[in-house]
C-alpha positions as CSV (number, residue, x, y, z in Angstrom):
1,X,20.5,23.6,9.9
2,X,20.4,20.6,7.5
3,X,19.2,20.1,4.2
4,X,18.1,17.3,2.5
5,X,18.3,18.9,-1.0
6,X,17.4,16.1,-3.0
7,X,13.9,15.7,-1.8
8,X,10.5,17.9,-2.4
9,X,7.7,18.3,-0.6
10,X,4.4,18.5,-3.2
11,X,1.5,20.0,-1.9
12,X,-1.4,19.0,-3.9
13,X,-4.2,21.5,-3.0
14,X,-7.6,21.4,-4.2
15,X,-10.2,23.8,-4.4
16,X,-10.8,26.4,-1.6
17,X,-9.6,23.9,1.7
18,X,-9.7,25.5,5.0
19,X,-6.6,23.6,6.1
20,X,-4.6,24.3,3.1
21,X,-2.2,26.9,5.3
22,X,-1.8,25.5,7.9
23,X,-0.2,22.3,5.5
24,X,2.0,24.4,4.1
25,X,3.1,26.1,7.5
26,X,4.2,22.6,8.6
27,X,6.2,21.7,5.2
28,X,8.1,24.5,5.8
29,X,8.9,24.8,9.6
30,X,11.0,21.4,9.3
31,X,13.7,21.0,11.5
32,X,15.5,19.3,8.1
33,X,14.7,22.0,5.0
34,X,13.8,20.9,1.4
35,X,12.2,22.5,-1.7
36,X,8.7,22.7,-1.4
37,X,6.5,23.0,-4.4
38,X,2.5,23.4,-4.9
39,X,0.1,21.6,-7.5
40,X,-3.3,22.3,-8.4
41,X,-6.1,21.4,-11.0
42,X,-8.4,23.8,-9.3
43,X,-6.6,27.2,-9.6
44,X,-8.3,29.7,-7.4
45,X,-7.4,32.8,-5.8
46,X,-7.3,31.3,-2.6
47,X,-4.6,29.1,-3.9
48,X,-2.9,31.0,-6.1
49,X,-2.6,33.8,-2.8
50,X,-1.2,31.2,-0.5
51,X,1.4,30.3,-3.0
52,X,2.7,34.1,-3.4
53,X,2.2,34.8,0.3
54,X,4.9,31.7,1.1
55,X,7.0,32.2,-2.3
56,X,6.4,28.5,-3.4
57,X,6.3,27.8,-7.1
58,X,2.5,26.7,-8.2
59,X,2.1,24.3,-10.9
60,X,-1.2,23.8,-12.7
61,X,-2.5,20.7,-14.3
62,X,-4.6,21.8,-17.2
63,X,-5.0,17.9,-18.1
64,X,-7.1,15.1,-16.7
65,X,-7.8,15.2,-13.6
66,X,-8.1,12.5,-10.9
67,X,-6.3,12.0,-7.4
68,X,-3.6,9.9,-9.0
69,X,-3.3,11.8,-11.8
70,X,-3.0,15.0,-9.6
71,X,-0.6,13.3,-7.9
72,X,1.7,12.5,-10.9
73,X,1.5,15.4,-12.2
74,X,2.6,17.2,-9.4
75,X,5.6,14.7,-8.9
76,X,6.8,15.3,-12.5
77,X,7.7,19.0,-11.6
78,X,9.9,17.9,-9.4
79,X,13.8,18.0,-9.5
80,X,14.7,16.2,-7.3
81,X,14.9,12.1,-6.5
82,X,12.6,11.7,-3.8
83,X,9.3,13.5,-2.7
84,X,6.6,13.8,-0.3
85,X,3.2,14.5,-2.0
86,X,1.6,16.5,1.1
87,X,-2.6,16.4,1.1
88,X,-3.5,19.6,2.1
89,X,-5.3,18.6,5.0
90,X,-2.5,17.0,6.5
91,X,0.4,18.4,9.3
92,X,3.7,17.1,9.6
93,X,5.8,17.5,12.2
94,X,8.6,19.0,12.7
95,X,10.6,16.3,12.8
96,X,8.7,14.4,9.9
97,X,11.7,14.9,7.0
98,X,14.5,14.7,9.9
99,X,13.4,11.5,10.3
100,X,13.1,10.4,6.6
101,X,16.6,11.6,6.0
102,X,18.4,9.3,8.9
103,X,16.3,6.5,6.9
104,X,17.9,8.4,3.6
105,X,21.3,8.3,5.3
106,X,21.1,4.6,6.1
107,X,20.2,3.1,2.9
108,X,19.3,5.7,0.3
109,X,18.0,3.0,-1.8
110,X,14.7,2.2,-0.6
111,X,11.5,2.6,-2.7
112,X,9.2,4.1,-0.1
113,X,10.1,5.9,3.6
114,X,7.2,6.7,6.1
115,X,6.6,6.2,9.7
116,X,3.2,6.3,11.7
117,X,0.6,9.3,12.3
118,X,-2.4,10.0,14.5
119,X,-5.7,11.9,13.5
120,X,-7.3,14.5,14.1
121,X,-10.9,15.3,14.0
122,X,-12.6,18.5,14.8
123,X,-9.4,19.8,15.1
124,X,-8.2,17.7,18.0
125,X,-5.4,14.9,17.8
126,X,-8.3,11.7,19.1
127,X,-6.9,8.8,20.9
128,X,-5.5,5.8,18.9
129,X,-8.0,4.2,17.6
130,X,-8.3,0.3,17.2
131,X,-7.5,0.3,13.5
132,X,-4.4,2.3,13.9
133,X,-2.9,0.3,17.0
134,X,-3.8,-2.7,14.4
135,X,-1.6,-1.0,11.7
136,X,1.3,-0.5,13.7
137,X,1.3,-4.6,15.0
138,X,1.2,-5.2,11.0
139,X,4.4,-2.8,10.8
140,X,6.2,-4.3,13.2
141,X,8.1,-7.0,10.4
142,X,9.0,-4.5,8.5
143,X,11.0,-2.9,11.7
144,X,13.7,-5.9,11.4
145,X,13.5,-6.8,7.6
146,X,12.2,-3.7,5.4
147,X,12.8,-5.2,2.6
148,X,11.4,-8.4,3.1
149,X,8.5,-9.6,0.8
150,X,6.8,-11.2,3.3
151,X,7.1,-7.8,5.7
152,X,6.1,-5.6,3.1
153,X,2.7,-8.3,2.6
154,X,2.4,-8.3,6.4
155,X,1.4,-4.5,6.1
156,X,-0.8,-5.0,3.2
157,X,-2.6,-8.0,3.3
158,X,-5.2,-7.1,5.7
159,X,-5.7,-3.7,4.4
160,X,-3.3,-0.8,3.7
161,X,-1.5,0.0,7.0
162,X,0.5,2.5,4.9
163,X,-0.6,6.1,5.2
164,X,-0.2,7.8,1.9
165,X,0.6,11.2,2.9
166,X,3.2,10.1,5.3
167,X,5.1,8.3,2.7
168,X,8.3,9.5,1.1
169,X,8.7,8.0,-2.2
170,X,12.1,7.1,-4.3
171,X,11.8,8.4,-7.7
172,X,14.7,6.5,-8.7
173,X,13.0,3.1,-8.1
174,X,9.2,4.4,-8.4
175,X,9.8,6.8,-11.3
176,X,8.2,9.9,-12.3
177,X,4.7,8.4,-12.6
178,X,4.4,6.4,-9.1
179,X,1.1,6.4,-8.1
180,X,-1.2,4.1,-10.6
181,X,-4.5,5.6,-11.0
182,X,-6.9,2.8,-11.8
183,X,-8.8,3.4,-8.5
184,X,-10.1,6.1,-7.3
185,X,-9.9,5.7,-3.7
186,X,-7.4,2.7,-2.9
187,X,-4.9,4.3,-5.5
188,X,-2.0,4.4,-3.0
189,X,-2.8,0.8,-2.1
190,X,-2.4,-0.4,-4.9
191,X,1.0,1.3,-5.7
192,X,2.5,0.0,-2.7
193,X,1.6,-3.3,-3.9
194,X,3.3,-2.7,-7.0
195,X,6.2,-1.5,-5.4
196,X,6.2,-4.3,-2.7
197,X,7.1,-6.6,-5.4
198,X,10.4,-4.9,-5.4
199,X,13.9,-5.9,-3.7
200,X,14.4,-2.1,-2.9
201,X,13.1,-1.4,1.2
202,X,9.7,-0.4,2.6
203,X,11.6,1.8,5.0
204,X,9.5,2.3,8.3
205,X,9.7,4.8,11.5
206,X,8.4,3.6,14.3
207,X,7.2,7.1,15.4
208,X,4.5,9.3,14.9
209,X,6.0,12.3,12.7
210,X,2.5,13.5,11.2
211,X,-1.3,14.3,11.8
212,X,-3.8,13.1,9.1
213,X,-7.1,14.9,9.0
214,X,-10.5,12.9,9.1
215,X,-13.4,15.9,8.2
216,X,-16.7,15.5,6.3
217,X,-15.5,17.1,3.0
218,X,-12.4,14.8,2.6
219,X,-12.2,13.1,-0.6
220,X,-11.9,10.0,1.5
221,X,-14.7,10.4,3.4
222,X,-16.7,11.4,0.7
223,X,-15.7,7.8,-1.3
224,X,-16.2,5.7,2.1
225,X,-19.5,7.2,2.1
226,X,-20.5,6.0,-1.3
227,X,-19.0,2.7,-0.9
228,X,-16.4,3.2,-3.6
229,X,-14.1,2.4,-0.8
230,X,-15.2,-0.6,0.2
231,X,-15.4,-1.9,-2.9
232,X,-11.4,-1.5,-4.0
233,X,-11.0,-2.9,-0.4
234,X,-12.2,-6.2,-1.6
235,X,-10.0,-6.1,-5.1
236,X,-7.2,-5.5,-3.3
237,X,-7.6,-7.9,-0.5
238,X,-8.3,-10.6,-3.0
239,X,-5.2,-9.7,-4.7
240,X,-3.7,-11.4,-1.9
241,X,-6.5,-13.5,-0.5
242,X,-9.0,-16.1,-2.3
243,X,-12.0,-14.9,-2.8
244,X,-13.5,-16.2,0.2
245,X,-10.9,-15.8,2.7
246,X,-11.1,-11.7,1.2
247,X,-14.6,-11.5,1.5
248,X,-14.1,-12.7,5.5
249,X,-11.0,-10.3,6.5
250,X,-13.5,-7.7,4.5
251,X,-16.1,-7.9,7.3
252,X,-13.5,-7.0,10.1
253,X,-11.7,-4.6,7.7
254,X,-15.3,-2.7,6.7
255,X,-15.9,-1.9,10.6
256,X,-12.1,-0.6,11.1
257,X,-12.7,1.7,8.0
258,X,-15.7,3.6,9.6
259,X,-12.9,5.5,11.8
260,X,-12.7,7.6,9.2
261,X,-16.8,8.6,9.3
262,X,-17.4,11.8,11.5
């Protein structure tokens, strides 16, 4: 079996989640096998049992807390060059690092690897929906020249077509403190941004090699509903945008966002 030893998978757990096993289950029934580390600022019983039932070393942020700075923290216990921070909600497939590491293989030099996903609510895989078939046309540049500027814009100027726990990130080029943390919901948005800005690849898979979880008690859903989202929408869109042309893609983008409401 292969090994793709210089890359950890983080799982970032958070208080008491129903879906937390069945995360770590998929992290470690990869058909390619890496180290596999949990992080928590929300110690628990129910976490700390998981973590001695699968033997994975738990780390515990006793700082501030925050996604991002969960997040970084969790990356700076890890050894390794590249890492996976896996939400706890999430499944990966299989063949979700197997993938990454034919990408790794290729051109070990890029900043970010990923690939597409599908959702599941009320724990069945749904359909595509409109806003991901619309994230996979604004991959498409990036299929022919990853490390393109204007690829890499192509997937973010409309709205983030990245899916944060799908992506792989080079420590090398991103260092230990990727993710910035200025927002609170639109934190991995603005990272890629960031790192777009880079000559190093936005390394894509044109295949579906993970599940994302869309539930009620998601930290995501829970921001969408008090329109922190939509509001970090708009700052990052005008990032690339004028302020009226933002606040017109924001209309189309604010109806493609209410996927993720149950």
């Amino acid at each position: 079996m292969k090994e793709f030893k210089n890359h950890t998978f983080v799982v970032c757990a958070y208080k008491e989640s129903e879906y937390l096993e069945e995360c770590i289950k998929s992290v470690l029934n990869q058909n390619v096998k890496s180290n596999v580390i949990m992080a928590t600022s929300t110690p628990n019983k129910h976490i700390e049992m998981l973590a001695q039932k699968y033997n994975i070393p738990l780390f515990i942020n006793e700082g501030k807390s925050g996604i991002g700075t969960d997040w970084n923290f969790g990356i700076s216990k890890v050894n390794t060059d590249y890492a996976t921070v896996a939400h706890q909600d999430d499944i990966y497939n299989e063949n979700y690092l197997e993938e990454i590491f034919k990408l790794y293989e290729k051109n070990p030099n890029f900043s970010i690897a990923f690939g597409d996903y599908r959702e599941i609510k009320n724990g069945e895989t749904i359909p595509l929906t409109i806003n991901l078939k619309i994230k996979k046309l604004l991959l498409k540049k990036l299929l022919k020249n990853p490390n393109s500027k204007k690829a890499k814009d192509s997937a973010l100027k409309f709205g983030c077509s990245i899916c944060c726990p799908c992506v792989t990130v080079n420590l090398k080029v991103a260092g230990k403190q990727p993710y910035k943390t200025k927002m609170k919901c639109d934190l991995d948005w603005d990272t890629w941004y960031e790192l777009s800005k880079l000559e190093n690849e936005f390394a894509y898979i044109n295949k579906e090699i993970m599940c994302h979880r869309i539930h009620e008690a998601s930290e995501t859903s829970n921001l969408i509903e008090n329109n922190i989202r939509l509001e970090e929408d708009l700052v990052m869109l005008e990032k690339y945008w004028p302020k009226p042309v933002a606040k017109i893609i924001m209309r189309f983008y604010g109806q493609a966002v209410k996927t993720n409401e149950m």
